[in-house]
C-alpha positions as YAML, in Angstrom:
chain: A
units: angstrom
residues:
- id: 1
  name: UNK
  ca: [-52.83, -267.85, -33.34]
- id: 2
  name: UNK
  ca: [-51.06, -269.69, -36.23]
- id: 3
  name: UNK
  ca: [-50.58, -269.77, -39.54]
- id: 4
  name: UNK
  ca: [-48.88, -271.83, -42.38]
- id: 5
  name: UNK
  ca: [-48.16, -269.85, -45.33]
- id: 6
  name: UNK
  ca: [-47.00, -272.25, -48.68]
- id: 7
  name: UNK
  ca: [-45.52, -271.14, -51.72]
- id: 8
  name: UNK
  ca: [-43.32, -272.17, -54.47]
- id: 9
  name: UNK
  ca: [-45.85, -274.34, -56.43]
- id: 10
  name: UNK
  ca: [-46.39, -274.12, -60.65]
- id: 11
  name: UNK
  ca: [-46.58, -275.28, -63.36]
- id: 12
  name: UNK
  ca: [-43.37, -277.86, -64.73]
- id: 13
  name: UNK
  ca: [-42.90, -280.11, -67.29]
- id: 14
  name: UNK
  ca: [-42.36, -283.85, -66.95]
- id: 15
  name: UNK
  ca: [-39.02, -284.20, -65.39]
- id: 16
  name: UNK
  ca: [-38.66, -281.07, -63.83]
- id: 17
  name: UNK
  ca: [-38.27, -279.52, -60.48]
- id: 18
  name: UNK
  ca: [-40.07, -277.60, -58.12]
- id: 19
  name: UNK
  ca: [-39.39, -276.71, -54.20]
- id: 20
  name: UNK
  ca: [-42.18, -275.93, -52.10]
- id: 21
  name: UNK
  ca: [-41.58, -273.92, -48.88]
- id: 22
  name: UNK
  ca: [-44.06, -273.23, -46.01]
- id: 23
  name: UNK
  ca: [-43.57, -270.96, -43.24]
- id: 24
  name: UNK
  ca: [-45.10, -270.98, -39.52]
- id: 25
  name: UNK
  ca: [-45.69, -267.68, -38.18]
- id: 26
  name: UNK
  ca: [-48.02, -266.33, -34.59]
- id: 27
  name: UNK
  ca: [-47.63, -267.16, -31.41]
- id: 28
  name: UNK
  ca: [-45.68, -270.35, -31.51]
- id: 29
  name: UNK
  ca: [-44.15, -271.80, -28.88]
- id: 30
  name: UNK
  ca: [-42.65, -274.72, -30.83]
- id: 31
  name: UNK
  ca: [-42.90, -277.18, -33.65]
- id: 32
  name: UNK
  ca: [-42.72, -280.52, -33.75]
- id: 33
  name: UNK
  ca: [-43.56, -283.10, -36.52]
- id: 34
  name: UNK
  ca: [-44.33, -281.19, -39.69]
- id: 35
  name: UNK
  ca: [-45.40, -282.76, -43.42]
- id: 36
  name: UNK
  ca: [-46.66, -282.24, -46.46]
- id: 37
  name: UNK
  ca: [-49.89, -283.72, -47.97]
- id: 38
  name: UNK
  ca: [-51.13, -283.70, -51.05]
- id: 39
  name: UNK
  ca: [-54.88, -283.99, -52.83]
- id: 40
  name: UNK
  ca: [-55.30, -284.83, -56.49]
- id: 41
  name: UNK
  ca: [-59.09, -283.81, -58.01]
- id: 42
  name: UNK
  ca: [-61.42, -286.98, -57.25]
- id: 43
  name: UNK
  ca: [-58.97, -288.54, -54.94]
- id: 44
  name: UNK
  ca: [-58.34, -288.79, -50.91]
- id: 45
  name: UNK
  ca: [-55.66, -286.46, -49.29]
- id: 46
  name: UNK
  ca: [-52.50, -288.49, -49.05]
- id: 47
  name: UNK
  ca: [-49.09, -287.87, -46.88]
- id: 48
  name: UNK
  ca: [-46.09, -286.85, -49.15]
- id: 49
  name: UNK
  ca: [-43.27, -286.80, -46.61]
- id: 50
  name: UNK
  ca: [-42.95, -286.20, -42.71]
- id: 51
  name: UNK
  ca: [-40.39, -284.98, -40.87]
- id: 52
  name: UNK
  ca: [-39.37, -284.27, -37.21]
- id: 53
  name: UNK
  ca: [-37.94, -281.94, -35.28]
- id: 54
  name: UNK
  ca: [-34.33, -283.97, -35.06]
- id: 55
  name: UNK
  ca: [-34.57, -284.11, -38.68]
- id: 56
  name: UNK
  ca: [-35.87, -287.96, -39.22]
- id: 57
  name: UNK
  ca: [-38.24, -288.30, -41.90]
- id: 58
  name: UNK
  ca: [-40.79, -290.18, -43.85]
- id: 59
  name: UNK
  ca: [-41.57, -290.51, -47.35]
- id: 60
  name: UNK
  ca: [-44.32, -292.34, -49.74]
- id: 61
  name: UNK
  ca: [-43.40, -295.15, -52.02]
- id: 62
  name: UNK
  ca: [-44.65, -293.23, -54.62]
- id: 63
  name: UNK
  ca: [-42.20, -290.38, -54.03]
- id: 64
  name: UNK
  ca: [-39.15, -291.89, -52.48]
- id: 65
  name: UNK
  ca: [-35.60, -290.86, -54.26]
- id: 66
  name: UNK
  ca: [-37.69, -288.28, -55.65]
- id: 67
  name: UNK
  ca: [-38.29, -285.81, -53.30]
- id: 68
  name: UNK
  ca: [-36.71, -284.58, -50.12]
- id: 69
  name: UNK
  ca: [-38.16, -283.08, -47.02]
- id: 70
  name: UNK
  ca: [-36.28, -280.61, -44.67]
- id: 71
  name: UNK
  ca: [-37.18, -277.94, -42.05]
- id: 72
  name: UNK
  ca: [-35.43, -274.64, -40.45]
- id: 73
  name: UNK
  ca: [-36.37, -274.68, -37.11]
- id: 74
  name: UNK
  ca: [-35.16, -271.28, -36.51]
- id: 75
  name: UNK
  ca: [-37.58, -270.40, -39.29]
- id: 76
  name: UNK
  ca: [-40.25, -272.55, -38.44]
- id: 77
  name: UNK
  ca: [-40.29, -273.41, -42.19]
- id: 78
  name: UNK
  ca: [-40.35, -276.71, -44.06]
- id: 79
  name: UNK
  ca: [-38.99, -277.49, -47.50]
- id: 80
  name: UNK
  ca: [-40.25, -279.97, -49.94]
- id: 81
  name: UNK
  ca: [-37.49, -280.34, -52.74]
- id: 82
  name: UNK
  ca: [-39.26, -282.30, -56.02]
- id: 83
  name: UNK
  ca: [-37.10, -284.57, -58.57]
- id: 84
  name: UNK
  ca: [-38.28, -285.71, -61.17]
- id: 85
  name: UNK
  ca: [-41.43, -284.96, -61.60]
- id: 86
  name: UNK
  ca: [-44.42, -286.97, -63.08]
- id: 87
  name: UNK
  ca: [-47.75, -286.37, -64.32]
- id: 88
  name: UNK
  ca: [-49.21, -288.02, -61.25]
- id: 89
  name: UNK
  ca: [-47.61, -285.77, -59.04]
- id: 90
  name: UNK
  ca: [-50.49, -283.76, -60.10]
- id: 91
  name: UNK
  ca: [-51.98, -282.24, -56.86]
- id: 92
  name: UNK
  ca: [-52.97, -279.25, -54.60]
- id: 93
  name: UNK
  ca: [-49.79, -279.86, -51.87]
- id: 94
  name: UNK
  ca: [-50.42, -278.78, -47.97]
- id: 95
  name: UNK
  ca: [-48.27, -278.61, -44.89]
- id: 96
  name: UNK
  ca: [-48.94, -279.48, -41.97]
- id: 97
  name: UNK
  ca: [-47.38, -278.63, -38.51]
- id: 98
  name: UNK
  ca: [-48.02, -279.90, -34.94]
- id: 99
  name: UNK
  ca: [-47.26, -276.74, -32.78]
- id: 100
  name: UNK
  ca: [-47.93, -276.08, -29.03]
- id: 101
  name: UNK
  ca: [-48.71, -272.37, -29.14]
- id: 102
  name: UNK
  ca: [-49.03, -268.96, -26.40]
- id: 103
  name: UNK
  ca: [-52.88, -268.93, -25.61]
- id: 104
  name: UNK
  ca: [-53.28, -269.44, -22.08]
- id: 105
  name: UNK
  ca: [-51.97, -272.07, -19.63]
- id: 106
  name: UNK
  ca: [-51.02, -275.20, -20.19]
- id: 107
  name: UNK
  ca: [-50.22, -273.87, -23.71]
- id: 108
  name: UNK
  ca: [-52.20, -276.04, -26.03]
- id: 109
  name: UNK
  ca: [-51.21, -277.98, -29.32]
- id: 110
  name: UNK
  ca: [-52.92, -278.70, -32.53]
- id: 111
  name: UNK
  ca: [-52.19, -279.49, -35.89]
- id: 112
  name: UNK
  ca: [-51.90, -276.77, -38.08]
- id: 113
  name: UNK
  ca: [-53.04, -276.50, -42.08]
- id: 114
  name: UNK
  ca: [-51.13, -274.45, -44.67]
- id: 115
  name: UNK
  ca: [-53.76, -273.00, -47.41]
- id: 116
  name: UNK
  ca: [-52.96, -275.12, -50.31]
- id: 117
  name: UNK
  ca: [-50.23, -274.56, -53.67]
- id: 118
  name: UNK
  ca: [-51.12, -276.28, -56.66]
- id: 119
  name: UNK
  ca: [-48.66, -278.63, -58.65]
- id: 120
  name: UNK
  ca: [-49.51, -279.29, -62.25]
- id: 121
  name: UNK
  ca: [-46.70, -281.30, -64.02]
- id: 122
  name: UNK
  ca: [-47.45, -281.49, -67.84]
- id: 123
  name: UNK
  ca: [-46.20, -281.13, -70.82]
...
């Protein structure tokens, strides 16, 4: 059907930069909102950033002027650029997409779950 592939995740030191990409591939019809999430060990799983398919987006307080969320939609792949990055930012990151996909008629919809890249900002 679909699936969200992430990479670009590491290891950084306080103040550095990371981007994170994920790409949607399998029978995809087409893609509307898409975020990232993020889950840091013994807490809940938190949005990041949200975008849509125009381009309007969404950010945490915690991450706003930080980071910066954008998407190719002829590449069905979202971006998450990270600024300045703290120790807190600690966290495995996910996307997420919301795609209508070819299985059948109507064609259904569903969010969709990248695997998980870890984060780790220390120094």
């Amino acid at each position: 059907q679909v699936q969200l592939v992430e990479s670009g995740g590491g290891l950084v030191q306080p103040g550095g930069s990371l981007r994170l990409s994920c790409a949607a591939s399998g029978s995809i019809f087409s893609i509307k909102p898409m975020g990232w999430y993020r889950q840091a060990p013994g807490k809940q799983r938190e949005l990041v950033a949200g975008i849509t398919r125009r381009g309007n987006t969404n950010y945490a307080d915690s991450v706003k002027g930080r980071f910066t969320i954008s998407r190719d939609n002829a590449k069905n792949t979202v971006y998450l650029q990270m600024n300045s990055l703290k120790p807190e930012d600690t966290a495995v990151y996910y996307c997420v997409a919301d795609v209508t996909y070819y299985s059948g008629s109507p064609l259904p919809r569903g969010d969709f779950w990248g695997q998980g890249t870890q984060v780790t900002v220390s120094s």
